[in-house]
Structures are given as C-alpha cells and as structure tokens.
C-alpha positions as CSV (number, residue, x, y, z in Angstrom):
1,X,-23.0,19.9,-27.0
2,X,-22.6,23.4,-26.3
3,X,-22.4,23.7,-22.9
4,X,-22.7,21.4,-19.8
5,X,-25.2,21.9,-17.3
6,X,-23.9,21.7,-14.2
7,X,-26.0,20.8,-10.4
8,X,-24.2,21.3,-7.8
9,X,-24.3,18.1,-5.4
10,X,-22.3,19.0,-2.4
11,X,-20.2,21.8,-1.4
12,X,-17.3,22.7,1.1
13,X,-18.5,23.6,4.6
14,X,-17.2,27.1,4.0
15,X,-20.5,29.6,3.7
16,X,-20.4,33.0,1.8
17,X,-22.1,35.3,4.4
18,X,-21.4,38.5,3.2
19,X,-22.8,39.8,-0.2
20,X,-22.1,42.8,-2.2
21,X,-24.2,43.8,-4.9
22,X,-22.6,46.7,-7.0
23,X,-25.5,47.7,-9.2
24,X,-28.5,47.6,-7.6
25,X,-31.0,47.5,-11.2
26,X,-33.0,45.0,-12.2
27,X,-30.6,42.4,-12.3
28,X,-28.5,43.4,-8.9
29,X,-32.1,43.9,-7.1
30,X,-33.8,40.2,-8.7
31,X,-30.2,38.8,-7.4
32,X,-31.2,40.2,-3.9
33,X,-34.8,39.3,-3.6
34,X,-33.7,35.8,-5.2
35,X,-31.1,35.0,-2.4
36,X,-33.6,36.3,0.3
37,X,-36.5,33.3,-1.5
38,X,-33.9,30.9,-1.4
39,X,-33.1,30.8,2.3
40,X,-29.7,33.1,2.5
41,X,-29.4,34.3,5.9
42,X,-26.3,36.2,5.6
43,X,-25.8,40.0,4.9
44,X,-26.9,41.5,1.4
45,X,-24.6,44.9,1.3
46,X,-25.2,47.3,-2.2
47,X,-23.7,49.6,-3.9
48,X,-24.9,52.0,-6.7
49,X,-23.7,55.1,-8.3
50,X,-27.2,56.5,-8.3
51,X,-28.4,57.0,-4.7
52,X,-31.8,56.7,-5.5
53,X,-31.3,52.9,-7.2
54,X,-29.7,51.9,-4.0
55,X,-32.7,53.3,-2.1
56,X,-35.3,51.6,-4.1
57,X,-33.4,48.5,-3.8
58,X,-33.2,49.3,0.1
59,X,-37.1,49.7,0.3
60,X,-37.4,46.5,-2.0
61,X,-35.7,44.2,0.6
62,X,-33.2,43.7,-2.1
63,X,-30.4,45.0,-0.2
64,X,-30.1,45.0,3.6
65,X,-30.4,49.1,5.6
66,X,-27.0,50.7,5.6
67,X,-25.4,49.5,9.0
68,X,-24.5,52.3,11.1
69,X,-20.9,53.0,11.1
70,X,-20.3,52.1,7.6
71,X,-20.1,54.3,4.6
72,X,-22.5,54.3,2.6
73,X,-21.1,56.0,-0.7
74,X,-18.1,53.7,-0.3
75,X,-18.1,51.2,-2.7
76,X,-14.7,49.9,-1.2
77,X,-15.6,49.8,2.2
78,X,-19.1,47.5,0.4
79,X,-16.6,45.8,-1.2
80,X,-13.9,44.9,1.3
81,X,-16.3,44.2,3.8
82,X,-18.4,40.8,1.6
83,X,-17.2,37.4,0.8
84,X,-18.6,37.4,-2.8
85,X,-18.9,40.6,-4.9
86,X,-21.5,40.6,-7.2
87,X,-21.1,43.0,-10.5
88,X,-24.3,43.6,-12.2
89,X,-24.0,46.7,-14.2
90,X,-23.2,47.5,-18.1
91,X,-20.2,45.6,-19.6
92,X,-17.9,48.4,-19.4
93,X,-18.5,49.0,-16.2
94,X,-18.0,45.8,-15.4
95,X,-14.6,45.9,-16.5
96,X,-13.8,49.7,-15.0
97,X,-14.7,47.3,-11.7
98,X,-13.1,44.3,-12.3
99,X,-9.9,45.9,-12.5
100,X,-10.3,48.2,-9.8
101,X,-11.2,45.6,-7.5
102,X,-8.2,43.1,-7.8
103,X,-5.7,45.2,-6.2
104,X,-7.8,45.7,-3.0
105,X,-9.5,42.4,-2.6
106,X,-7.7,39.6,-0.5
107,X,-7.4,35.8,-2.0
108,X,-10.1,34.9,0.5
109,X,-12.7,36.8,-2.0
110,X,-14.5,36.0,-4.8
111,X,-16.0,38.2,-7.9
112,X,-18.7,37.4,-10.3
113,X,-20.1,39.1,-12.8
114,X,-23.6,39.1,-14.8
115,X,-21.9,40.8,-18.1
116,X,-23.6,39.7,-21.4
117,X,-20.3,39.4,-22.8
118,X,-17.2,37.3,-21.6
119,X,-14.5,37.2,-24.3
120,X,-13.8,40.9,-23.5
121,X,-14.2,40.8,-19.9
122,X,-11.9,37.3,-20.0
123,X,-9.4,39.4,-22.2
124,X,-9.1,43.0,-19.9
125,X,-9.0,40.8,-16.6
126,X,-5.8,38.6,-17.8
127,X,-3.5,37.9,-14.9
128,X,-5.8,39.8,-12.4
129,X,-7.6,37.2,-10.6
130,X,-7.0,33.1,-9.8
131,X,-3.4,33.5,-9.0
132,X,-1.8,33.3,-6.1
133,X,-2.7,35.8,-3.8
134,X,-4.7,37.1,-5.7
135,X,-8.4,37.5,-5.2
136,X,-11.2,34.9,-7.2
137,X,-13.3,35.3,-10.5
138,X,-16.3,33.8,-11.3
139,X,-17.8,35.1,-14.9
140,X,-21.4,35.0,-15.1
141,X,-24.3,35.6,-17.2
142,X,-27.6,35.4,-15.6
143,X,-29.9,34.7,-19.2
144,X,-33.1,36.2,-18.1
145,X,-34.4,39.8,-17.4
146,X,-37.2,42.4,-18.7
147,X,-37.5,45.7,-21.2
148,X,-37.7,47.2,-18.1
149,X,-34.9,48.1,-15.7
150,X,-34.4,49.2,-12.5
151,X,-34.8,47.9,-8.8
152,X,-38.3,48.4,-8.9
153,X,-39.1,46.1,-11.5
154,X,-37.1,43.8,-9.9
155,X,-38.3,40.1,-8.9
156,X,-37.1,37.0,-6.6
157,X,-38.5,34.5,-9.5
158,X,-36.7,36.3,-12.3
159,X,-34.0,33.8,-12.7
160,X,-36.4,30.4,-12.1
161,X,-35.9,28.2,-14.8
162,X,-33.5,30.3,-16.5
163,X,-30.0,29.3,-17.9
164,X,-27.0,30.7,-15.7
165,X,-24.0,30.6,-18.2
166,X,-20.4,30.7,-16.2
167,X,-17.2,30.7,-18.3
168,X,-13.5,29.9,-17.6
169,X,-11.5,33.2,-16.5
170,X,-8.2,33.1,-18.5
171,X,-7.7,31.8,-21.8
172,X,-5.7,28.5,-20.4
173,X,-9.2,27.3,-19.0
174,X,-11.8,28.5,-20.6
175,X,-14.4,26.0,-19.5
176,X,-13.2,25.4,-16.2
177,X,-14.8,26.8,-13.2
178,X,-12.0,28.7,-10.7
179,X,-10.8,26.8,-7.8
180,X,-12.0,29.1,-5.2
181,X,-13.5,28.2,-2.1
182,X,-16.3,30.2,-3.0
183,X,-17.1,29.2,-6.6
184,X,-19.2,26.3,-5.9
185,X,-20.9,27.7,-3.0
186,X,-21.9,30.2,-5.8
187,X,-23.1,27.9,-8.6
188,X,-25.2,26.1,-5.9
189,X,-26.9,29.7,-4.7
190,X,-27.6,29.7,-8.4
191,X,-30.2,26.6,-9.0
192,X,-31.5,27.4,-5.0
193,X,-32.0,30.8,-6.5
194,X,-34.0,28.6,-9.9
195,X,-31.7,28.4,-12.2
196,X,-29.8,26.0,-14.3
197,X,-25.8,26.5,-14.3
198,X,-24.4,26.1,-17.5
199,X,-20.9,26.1,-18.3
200,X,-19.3,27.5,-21.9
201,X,-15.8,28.8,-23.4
202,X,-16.5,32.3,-23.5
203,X,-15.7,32.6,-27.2
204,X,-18.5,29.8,-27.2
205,X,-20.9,32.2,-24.8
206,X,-20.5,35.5,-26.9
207,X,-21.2,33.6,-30.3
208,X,-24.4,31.9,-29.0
209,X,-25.5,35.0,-27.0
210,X,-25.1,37.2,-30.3
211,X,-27.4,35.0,-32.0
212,X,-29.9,34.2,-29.3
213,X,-29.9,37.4,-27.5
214,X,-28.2,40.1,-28.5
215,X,-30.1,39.7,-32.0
216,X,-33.6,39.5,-30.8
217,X,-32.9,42.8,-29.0
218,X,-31.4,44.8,-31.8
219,X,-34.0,43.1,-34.4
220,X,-36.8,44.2,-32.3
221,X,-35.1,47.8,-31.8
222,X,-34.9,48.0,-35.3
223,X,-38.4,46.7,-36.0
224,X,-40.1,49.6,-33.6
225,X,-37.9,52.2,-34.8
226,X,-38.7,51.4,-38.6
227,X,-42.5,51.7,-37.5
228,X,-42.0,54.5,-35.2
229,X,-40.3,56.4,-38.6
230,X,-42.8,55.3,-41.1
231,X,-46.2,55.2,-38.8
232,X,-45.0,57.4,-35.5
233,X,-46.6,60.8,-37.3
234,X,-49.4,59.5,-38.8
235,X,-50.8,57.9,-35.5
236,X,-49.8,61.0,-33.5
237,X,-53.0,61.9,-32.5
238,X,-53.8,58.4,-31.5
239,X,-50.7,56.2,-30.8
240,X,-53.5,53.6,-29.3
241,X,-54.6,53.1,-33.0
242,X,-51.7,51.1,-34.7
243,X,-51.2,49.3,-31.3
244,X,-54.7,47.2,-31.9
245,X,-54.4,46.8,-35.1
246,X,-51.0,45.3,-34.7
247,X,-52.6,43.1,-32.0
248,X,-50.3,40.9,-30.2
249,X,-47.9,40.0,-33.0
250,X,-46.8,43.9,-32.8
251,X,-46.9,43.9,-28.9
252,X,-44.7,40.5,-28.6
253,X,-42.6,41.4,-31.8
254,X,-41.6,45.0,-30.3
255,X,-41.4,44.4,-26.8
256,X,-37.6,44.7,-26.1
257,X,-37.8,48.2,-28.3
258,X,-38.8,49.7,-24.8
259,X,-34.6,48.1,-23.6
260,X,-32.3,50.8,-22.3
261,X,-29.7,52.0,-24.8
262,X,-27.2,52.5,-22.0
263,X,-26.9,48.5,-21.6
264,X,-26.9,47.3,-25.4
265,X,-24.6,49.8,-26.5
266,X,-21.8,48.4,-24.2
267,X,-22.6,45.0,-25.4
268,X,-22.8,46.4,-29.7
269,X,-18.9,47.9,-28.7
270,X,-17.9,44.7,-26.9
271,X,-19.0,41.9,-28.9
272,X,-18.5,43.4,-32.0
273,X,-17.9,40.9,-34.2
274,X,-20.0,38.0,-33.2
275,X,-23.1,40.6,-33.5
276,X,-22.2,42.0,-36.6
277,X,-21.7,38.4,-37.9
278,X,-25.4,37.5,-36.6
279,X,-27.0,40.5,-38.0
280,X,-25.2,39.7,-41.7
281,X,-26.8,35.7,-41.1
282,X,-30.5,37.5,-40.7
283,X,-29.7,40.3,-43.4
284,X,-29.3,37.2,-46.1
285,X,-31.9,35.2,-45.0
286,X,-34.5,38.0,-45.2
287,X,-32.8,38.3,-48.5
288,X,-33.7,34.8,-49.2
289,X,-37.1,35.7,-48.1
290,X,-37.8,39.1,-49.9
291,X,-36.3,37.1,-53.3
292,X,-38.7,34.2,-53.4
293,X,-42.3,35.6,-51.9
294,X,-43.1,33.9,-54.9
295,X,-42.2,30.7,-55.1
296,X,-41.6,27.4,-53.2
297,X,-38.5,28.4,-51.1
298,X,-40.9,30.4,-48.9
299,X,-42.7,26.7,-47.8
300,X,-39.3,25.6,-47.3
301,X,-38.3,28.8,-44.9
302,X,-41.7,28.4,-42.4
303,X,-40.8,24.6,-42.6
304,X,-37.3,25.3,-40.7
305,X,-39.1,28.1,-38.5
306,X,-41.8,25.8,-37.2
307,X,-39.5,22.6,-36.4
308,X,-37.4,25.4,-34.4
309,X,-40.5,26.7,-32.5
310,X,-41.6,23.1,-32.2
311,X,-38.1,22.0,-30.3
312,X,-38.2,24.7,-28.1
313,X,-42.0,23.5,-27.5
314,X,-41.3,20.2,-26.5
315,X,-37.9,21.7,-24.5
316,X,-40.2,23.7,-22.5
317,X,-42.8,20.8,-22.1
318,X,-40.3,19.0,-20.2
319,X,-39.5,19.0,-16.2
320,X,-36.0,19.6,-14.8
321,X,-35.9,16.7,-14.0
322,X,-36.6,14.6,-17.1
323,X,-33.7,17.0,-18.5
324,X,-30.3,15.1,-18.8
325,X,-27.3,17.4,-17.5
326,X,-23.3,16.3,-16.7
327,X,-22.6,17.3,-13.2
328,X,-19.4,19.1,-12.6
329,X,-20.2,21.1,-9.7
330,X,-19.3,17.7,-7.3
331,X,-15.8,17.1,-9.0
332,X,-15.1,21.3,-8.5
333,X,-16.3,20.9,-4.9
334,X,-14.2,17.8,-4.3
335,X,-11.1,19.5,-5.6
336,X,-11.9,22.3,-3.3
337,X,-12.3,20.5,-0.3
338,X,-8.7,18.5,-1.2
C-alpha cells in the first residue's frame, strides 16, 4: 500500500474560525471558494505579495474584505490574527515562511502547507514546530490544479475527488499526523471541501509525486518546446495550422506546456533527485521504444500501457464509497480529545 486514506469520523469540539491564506493564486483562492461551498462560517483572512492577487481573490469571494483596523500589507498581523495558516505558494517560499512563522506563532496555531514537495520542507523545518510550545505543522499537498494560475482561475470544485496527501513533520514520524488540536479539524475541512486525505512518508510522497506529477509536467514542457523549436517558425504565419492537425492528441499531450516556470523550478531544485531518477526511467524506456519500432517488444510496450490506462479506468468507474480506505482520522481525534 502506499498510502492510507484517511475519513475523518469525528473531531474535537474545538472549531478553527480564523483562516489565513498566504498566497492567494489558484491554489490559495480554490482553497477559499472550497471552504465557503463546504459550509465554513468563520473568517477567510489573505495574504499576498502581489496586491493585485489578493484583490482578485477579494472580488472572487475567495478571501473575506480587509477588516477596518487591520493592516492589510501585514502578513504578521494575517498571520497572528488566524487559527490555521494556510501556505500555498512555490516550495521555497514555503520554506522562507515556515520558518519565519514559528518564532511568532503561539502553540494554539496550526500551519499547513500545499508544497509539491515534503522531504525538503520536512528537512528545513526540523525542530521548528510540534514541540512544546511551539506552534503546529500540518504538511499538505492538495493533488489537483490547472496550466493556469492565479485567483481568477480559481474554483470551489477544484479539489472534489482529488487526493489530499498529508505527511509526518519530523523524520521520527513520518506517517503520523501531528497531535494538534487543529489537525483533525483540518483533514475533515479537507473531504467537506471533496477530497480524499491520504497519508504518506514524505520520502514516499516526493518519489510518487516525481513520477506521477512532476514528470507529466516536465514531459509535456519538453514535448511543446521540442515542437515550438522544430515547427514554431514554420507555422508563424498561422500558429492555428499545426494546432488542427495535431487535433486533440497535441491539445491533451501539451496542455501543462502553458504551467508557470516560477512553480516547477522550485520543485526541479527541491526534489532533485527523485525527478532526475524519473526522467532517467522514461529516457530508457523511450530507448526501449526507439530500439525496437521494429519488432515484437513494441506489442509488448502498448500491452503494459493499456492495462495501466485500463486500471485507472475502472478506478475512476468506481464511487467513493465502493472504495476501501483505513480510517485514522477517529484514532488522531481520540488522542486529541484525551
């Protein structure tokens, strides 16, 4: 098994009321409008370092009007004034946060995250967070979102039936959720919000997500770039052109190409090594490929690609609930209310 899915069944009659949302993009803004669908009634404060992403979030709904008397460039005052701190921004700013934030955050708070990676995060964060008096951390990795980014692509649906991967915070539990008051309430916001908690090692999460996410992106990058260097000239005059004669295999093949650098560079410097070790697994077998157009090892290649598009087929064919998961969310919630 590589990860247990987790449903929360009950929680501690503490409530998170306050919200901060530092990053207000696509991710930060879906997190928003997703609370808001799901029935939270509390406060949704933001926080971005571009103005105008925190005011498109604002006119979204995705974060609540600056209240008067508060300032609204602060991101400590946002901050000091929530419950649960939300960082959804590029890995390393993630970190630049994470360990800004522990020294003025009270034991009372709790962090999460929505980094793509977690071994690094895990590794910068040591001895920061879930000790005593010291404030909570949560890492999180929301697995959805779109080529586009920004608040006003955001949506409240983005996360429905989407895996929510949470890690251990220190290297000593590295599958085990924190035991903050807060953490459960979390993981059950998560599945109101649509989504299905899973729970990983983050060496685990980082060698998965490098294979299953990280790859996709860079292989489709590198796909529209090739044909952007070979074709882009030629088509010049009429970009339009190649576009139908690719049809949809070029539209659905190339789609991510239109990703922001600015995110997937952060996650090519921070997970390193699990990507680079992905990208040699696809440079052989497209080796494999090239080598034997000719013979019967070709047959043999479809044969493994069409039973993997045929599990994921009959994954997707099934309801949530006809889905068996391992609840751990009840035992964390126990433990929290002992």
């Amino acid at each position: 098994m590589t990860g247990d899915l987790i449903q929360p069944a009950g929680a501690p009659a503490k409530q998170i009321n306050r919200v901060a949302i530092f990053g207000t993009g696509l991710i930060g803004a879906s997190i928003g409008l997703g609370l808001r669908r799901a029935g939270f009634r509390g406060a949704l404060l933001g926080w971005d370092p571009d103005p105008n992403a925190l005011a498109e979030a604002r006119a979204r709904g995705a974060v609540d009007p600056v209240i008067a008397g508060e300032a609204d460039n602060d991101p400590f005052v946002c901050a000091l004034a929530a419950d649960l701190v939300v960082l959804a921004g590029p890995v390393l700013g993630i970190t630049d946060w994470l360990e800004q934030l522990a020294p003025v955050l009270s034991p009372s708070q709790l962090v999460t995250d929505v980094g793509s990676v977690k071994g690094f995060l895990v590794e910068r964060a040591a001895g920061l967070y879930n000790g005593p008096n010291q404030p909570g951390w949560l890492p999180g990795h929301p697995m959805a979102g779109k080529e586009q980014s920004g608040a006003a692509h955001a949506h409240p649906a983005l996360f429905e039936d989407a895996a929510w991967l949470f890690t251990g915070a220190s290297s000593e539990a590295e599958d085990t959720l924190p035991a903050h008051p807060y953490a459960a309430l979390w993981v059950s916001w998560v599945s109101k919000m649509g989504a299905r908690p899973v729970v990983l090692t983050p060496a685990r999460h980082d060698l998965l997500c490098a294979s299953i996410s990280h790859l996709p992106q860079l292989l489709a990058s590198s796909l529209a770039a090739m044909l952007q260097a070979q074709f882009g000239q030629e088509f010049a005059g009429d970009p339009g052109a190649l576009h139908s004669i690719g049809g949809r295999a070029l539209r659905e093949m190339t789609r991510l190409g239109a990703s922001p650098y600015s995110m997937w560079r952060d996650i090519a410097l921070t997970n390193e090594h699990a990507v680079a070790g992905a990208l040699l697994r696809l440079e052989q077998e497209i080796a494999h490929v090239r080598e034997n157009l000719r013979t019967p090892e070709l047959r043999a290649v479809f044969a493994q690609a069409n039973a993997f598009r045929a599990s994921l087929a009959q994954v997707q064919a099934q309801s949530p609930a006809q889905v068996q998961v391992q609840s751990q969310a009840q035992e964390l919630a126990q433990g929290q209310e002992a």
